[in-house]
N, C-alpha and C positions, 0 to 999 in steps of 0.2 A: 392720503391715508384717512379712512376713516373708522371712529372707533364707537361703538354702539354700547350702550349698558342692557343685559338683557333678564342682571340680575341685580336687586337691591334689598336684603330680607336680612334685617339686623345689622351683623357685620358681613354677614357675605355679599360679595362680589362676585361679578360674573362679566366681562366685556368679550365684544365680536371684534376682532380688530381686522378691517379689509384693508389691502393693497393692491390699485387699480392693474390689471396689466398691462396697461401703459406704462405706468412708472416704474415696474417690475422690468419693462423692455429697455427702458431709458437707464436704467442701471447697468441690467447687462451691456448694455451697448458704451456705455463708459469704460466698464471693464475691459470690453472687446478693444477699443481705440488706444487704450492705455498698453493691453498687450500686443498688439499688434507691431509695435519697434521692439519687442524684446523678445519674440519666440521665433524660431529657426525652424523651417520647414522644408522639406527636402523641394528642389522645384522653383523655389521664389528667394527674390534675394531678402537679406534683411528689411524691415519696414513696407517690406511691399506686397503681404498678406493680406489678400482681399479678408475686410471683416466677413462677407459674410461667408467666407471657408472656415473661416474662423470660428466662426457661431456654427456650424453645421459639425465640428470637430470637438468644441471646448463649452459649446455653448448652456448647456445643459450642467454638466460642473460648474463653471460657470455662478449658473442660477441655484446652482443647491448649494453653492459660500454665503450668497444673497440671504436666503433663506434663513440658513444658520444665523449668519448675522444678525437679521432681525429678529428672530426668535431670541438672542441670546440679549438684544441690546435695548428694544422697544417696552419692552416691559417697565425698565426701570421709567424710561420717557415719560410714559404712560402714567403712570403711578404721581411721577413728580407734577404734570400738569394738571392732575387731581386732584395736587393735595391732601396725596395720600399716601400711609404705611400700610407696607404687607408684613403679617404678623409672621409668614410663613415664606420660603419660595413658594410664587405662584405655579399652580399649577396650569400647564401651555398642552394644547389639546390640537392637531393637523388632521388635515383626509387623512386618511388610511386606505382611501379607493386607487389603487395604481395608474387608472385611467386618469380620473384628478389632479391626481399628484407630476402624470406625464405633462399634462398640460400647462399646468401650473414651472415646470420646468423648461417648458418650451415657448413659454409669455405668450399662451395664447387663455390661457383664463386667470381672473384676479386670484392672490393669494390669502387665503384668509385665518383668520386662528383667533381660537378662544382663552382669555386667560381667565382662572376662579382661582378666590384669593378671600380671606379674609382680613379685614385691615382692625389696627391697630386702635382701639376708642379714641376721641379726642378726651382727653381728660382733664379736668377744669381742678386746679390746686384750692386746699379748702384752708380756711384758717386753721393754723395750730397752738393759737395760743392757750389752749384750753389741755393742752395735752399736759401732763405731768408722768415724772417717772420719780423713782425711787431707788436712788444707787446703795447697793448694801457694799459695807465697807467692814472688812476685818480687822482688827489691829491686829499683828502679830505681835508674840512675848518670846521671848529669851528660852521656855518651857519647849514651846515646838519645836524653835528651832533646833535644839539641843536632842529633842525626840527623833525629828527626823534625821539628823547628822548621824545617831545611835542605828535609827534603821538602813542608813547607807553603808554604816561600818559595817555590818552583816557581812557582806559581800568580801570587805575586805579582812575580815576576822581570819584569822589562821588557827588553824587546829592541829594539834598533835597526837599519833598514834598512841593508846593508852591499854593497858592488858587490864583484864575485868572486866567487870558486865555495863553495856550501852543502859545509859540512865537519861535523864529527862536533858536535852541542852548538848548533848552527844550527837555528833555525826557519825553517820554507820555509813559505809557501801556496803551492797550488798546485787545480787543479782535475784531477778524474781519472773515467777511464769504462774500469771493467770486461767484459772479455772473456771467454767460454768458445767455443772454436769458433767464432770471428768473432762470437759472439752478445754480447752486452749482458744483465747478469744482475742483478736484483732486489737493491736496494743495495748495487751496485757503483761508484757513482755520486753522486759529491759536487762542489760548487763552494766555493772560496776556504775549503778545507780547509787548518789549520794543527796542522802536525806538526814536532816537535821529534828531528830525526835522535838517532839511537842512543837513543829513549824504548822503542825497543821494541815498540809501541802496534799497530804496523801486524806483518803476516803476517810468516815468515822469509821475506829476500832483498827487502823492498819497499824499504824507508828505505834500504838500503845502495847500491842501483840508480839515490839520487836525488844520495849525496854527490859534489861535484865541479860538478852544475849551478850556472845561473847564471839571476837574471829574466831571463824571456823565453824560457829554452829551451824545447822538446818532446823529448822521447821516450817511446818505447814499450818499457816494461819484460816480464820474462816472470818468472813466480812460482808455484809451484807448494803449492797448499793443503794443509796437514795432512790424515794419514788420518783424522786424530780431528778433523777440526773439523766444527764442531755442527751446520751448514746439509749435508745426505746429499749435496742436486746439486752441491754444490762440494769436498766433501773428496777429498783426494788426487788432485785435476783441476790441470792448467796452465792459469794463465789468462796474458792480457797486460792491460795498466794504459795507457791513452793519458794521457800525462802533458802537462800545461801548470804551466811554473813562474810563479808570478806576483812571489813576492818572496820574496826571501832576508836574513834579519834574526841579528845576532849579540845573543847573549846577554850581558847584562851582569852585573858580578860579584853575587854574596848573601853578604850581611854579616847578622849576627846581632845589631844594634842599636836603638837605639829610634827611626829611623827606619822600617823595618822593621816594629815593633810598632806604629808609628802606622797604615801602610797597612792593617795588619789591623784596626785599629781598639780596638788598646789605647794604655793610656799611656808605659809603657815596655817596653824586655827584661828585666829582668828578671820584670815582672806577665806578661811573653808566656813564659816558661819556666815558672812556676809554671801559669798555666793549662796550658799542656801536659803537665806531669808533672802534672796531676788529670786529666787525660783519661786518658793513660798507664794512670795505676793502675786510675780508672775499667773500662778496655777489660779490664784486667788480673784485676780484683775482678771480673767478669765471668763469667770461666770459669772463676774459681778459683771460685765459684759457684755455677755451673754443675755444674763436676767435684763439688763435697761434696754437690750434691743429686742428681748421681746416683748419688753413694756411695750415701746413704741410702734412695733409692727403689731400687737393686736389693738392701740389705741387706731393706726391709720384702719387697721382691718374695717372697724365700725365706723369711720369715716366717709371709706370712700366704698361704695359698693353697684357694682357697674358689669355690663354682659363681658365677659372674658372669650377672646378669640380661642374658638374648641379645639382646634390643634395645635397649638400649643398647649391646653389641660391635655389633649389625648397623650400629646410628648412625654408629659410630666408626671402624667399618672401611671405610663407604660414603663419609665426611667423608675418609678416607685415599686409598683405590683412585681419589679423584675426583681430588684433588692429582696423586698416581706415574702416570694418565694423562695429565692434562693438562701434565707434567713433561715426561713421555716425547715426546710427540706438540711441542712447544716444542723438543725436543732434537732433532728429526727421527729418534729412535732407537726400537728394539723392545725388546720381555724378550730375545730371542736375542740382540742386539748388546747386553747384560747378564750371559751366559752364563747364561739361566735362561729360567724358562717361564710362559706367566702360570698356570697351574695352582700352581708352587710359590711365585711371588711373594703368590698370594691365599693359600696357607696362612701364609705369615712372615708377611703384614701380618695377619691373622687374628688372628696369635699377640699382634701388637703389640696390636691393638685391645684384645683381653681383656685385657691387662697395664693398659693406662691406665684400662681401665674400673675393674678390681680394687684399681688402687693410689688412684685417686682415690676410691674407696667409702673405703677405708682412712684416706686424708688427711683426707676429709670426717668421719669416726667419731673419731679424733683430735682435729682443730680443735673439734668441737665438743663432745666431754668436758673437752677445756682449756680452753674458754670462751672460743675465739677468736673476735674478731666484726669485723669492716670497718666505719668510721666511713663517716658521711656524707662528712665533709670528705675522705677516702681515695676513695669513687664518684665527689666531683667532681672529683678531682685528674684520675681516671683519664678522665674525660668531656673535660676540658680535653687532655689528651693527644691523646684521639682529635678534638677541632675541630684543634689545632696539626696534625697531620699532614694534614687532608683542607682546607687554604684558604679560601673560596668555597665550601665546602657546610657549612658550620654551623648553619642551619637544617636541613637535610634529616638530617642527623645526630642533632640534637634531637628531630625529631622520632619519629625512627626509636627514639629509646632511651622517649621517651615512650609512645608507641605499637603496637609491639610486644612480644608475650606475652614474657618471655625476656629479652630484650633486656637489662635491666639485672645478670642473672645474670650474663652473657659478662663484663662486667665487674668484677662481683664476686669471679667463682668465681676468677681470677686473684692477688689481693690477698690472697684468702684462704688459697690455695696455700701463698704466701711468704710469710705469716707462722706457718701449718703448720711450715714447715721452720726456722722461725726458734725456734718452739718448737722444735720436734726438738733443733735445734742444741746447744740449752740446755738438752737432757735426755741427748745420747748424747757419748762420749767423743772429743774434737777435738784431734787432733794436728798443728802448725805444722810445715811442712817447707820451706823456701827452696829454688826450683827457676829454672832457668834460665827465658828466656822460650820455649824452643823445645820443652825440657819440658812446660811448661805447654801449648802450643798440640798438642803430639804426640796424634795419634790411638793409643791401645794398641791394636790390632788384636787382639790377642796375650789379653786381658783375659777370661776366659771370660762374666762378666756382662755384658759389653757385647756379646758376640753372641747376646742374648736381645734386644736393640734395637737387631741390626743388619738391615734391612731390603732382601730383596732384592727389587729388580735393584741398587739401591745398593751398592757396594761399600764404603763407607763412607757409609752411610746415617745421617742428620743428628741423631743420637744422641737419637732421638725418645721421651724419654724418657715411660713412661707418665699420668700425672697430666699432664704437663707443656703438654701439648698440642701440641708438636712438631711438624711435620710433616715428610717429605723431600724434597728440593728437585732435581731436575736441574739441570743449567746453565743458562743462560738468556744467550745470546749470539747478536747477528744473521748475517746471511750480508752480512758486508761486508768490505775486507781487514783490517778492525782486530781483533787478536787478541784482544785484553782488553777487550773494552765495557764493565768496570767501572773501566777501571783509566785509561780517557780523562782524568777531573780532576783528577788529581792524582799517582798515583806512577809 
């Protein structure tokens, strides 16, 4: 075999790889000798199939297994005596001439094939003692936690049927049909719909139009939608609401007891504070996180800066550009209602891609000089994670991780990330700094690293960090009059 390089131009690759047909014949003919005791042919007894009936019958199949086989299996060969990563499957290139290809099957010409490939940089680990991060730390008080426990009781408050008129703190049902123009509008349209006046929950001027009624009344309210609300046919339109009240129900008081905690289905209040201040911190330990990893991934960012294999950026940009449209298009909005254009939104997300591609080469070269490895029992945590969130499809999941190429990396590459950084953490200098919680949650707009991951049409684009896998999110809200579709269950 011999393998030719015909390309070397940065990270791309390019090899000839020829297979004499001789050796191409000397295979067949092993084959042939090998099968010859074990196929049955009308005419000859077992084992005494002249090969070359043999070769004039099989011989040709035969040579396209040959084929197969080394297309499928020299590659890797190839690469390892290199001393070389393919960032990608290589791409493997044959005749296409059926006269070539006859020949090539019947070992009378060499078989040859091209593979192009970009390989993987060698990447040289830099010192990081210079690196510093900055862990923001909240204390929790007694105050939140008590807050938040009040905001969970919501849910379980219970309200009683009351005659008189719906006042501020009052649950109404009610049933209601949306208007624009005498028209009726695509989820404007609910029955024995329960809303809890001054929640908020619904458009400016809806809930306030309803205090005062009483079961049993109608009327017809008038509301005028936000310019910024997210359905285009409805922003900054009047519409009117035909209102039918059906019941009016007064809320009854929330007490922070172990009755309370029983509904929720703990033992007492106290065991219901303590779960709560672990979520607390939990949400908290989160982005304080969050924030030190991407201390660290914009400090490697300037660190290490090196050409990135282009298909993998085209991967990751195309994984990107497909999200920020189908974002956009969910938000009823353009790059222009972004103050931007898709020319320069495809250069920023461009930039992002090669950042995540460069810093995950980085993490990956890292993790594995430190000898980080992902347990078994770590894959199936993570497999068990994914059946709890998808119900009723845990077969098709399994299968899906069993069964496709890849598959069990998606869940890997993540594990191993965060234990990447967990090294890090334990090599670079970490300074504890107690911050408020509004601190903590504060976007720095202002931060010059983070507008290397800030992503436009996003104006605070989802701080998508590179390695991290990120992505950025538009809003995601229906065109109905409720203003917050995330914020229905509970606050």
């Amino acid at each position: 075999m011999q393998v030719i390089e015909t390309l070397a131009e940065g990270l791309k690759r390019e090899l000839k790889v020829v297979i004499p047909a001789k050796d191409m014949e000397a295979r067949m003919n092993e084959r042939l000798e090998d099968a010859k005791g074990k196929v049955k042919i009308n005419g000859f007894r077992p084992g005494k199939v002249p090969v070359a009936h043999l070769k004039k019958m099989h011989g040709k199949s035969i040579m396209a297994e040959i084929v197969n086989e080394l297309v499928r299996d020299k590659p890797t060969e190839i690469l390892s005596e290199r001393g070389e990563k393919s960032a990608t499957q290589p791409e493997i290139a044959m005749t296409e001439n059926e006269a070539e290809a006859d020949k090539i099957l019947s070992a009378e010409a060499d078989f040859e094939f091209t593979l192009a490939y970009e390989i993987i940089p060698a990447i040289e680990l830099k010192d990081i003692s210079g690196v510093k991060v900055t862990r923001e730390i909240v204390e929790i008080d007694e105050a939140e936690v008590t807050e938040q426990i009040l905001k969970i009781a919501e849910n379980a408050r219970t309200y009683e049927t009351k005659k008189g008129k719906a006042a501020n703190g009052d649950r109404v049902t009610i049933d209601y049909l949306g208007k624009v123009d005498g028209e009726a509008f695509d989820g404007g349209k609910d029955e024995d719909a329960e809303l809890v006046l001054g929640s908020n929950r619904f458009i400016p001027g809806f809930e306030e139009q309803l205090v005062g009624l009483k079961a049993g009344d109608e009327k017809v309210i008038t509301v005028t939608f936000p310019a910024e609300y997210p359905a285009a046919n409805l922003a900054g339109k009047e519409a009117t609401f035909d209102i039918k009240v059906k019941d009016v129900a007064a809320a009854a008081a929330v007490e922070i007891n172990d009755d309370l905690a029983t509904k929720l289905g703990l033992e007492s209040a106290d065991k219901l504070k303590e779960v709560v201040r672990g979520q607390i911190e939990s949400q908290y330990g989160s982005m304080t996180r969050q924030k030190v990893k991407r201390q660290i991934l914009d400090q490697l960012d300037e660190l290490y800066q090196f050409d990135t294999p282009q298909r993998l950026v085209d991967a990751e940009f195309e994984n990107i550009w497909r999200q920020i449209n189908t974002d956009l298009e969910q938000a009823g909005k353009t790059f222009a209602d972004e103050d931007t254009t898709e020319e320069e939104a495809r250069a920023e997300y461009r930039k992002l891609a090669e950042r995540r591609v460069r810093l995950g080469l980085v993490l990956s070269e890292i993790g594995e000089k430190a000898g980080v490895q992902v347990s078994d029992d770590e894959m199936q945590r993570s497999l068990f994670e994914q059946l709890r969130q998808f119900p009723g499809q845990e077969k098709q999941i399994i299968d899906y991780f069993q069964k496709t190429p890849g598959a069990a990396a998606s869940l890997r590459a993540p594990i191993f990330e965060e234990k990447v950084v967990d090294h890090l953490l334990s090599e670079v200098k970490v300074t504890d700094k107690t911050v408020s919680k509004e601190e903590l949650m504060a976007d720095d707009e202002d931060d010059a690293s983070d507008t290397k991951k800030k992503a436009a049409p996003k104006k605070k684009a989802a701080k998508a960090d590179a390695a991290e896998g990120e992505e950025a999110a538009a809003p995601k809200k229906k065109a109905a009059p409720k203003k917050k579709a995330a914020d229905d269950s509970a606050e």
